[in-house]
N, C-alpha and C positions, 0 to 999 in steps of 0.2 A: 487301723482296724484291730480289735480284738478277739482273743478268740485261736481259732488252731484253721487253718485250712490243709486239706489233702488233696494233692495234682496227680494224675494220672499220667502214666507215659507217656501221652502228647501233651501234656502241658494245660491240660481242662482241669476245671475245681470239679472236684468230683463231690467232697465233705468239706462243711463250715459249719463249723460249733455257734457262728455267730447267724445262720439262718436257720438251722435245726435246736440250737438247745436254748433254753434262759442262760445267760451270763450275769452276773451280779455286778453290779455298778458303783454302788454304794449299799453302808449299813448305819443309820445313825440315830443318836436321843433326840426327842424334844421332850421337854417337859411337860407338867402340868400344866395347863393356861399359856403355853407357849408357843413360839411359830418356828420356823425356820424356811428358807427360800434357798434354794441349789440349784445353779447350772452347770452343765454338764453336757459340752460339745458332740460327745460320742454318742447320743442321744439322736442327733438328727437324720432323719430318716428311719429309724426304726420302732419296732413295736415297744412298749413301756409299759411295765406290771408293776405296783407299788403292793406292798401290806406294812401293816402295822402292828406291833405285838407287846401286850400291857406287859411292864417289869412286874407288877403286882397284882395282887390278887383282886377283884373288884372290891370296893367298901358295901357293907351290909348296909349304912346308914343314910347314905346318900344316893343320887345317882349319879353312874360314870359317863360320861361323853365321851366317844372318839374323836379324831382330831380327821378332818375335813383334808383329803389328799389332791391336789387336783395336778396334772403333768400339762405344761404349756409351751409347745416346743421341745424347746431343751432345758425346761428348769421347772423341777419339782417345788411346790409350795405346801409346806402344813401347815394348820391354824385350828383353834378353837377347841379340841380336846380338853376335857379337865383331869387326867391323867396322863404321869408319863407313858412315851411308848416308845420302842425304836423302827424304825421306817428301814425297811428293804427297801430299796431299788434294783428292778433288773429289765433288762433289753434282750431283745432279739431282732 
């Protein structure tokens, strides 16, 4: 487990970072037109929040795509974007 737990003098969790706060998992690029697929064991059983965040500015000329996040179990997939971004991962 990750995360911080705090026991109270009998010996009960009283605080866990890992069912009260988001914890970050992972931070990473894809590319332009690019995929990438990650598993990630610490993942099962718990809640999963992904974002996405353009290195760049949008183009005036074109139009930009996001890139398509889906979390399946324990392993994040992205695709289809036509801008770079990097992907947060976090769990609770």
């Amino acid at each position: 487990m990750y995360g911080m737990n705090v026991f109270n003098s009998a010996g009960a969790l009283t605080y866990s970072t890992s069912d009260v706060t988001w914890n970050q998992v992972d931070f990473f690029f894809v590319s332009g037109g690019g995929s990438a697929s990650n598993s990630y064991p610490v993942l099962s059983g718990k809640e999963v929040l992904t974002a996405q965040m353009f290195i760049n500015s949008p183009p005036s000329d074109r139009r930009a795509l996001a890139h398509t996040i889906t979390v399946s179990g324990t392993t994040v997939s992205v695709s289809g974007g036509s801008e770079a971004v990097y992907v947060l991962v976090l769990m609770r």
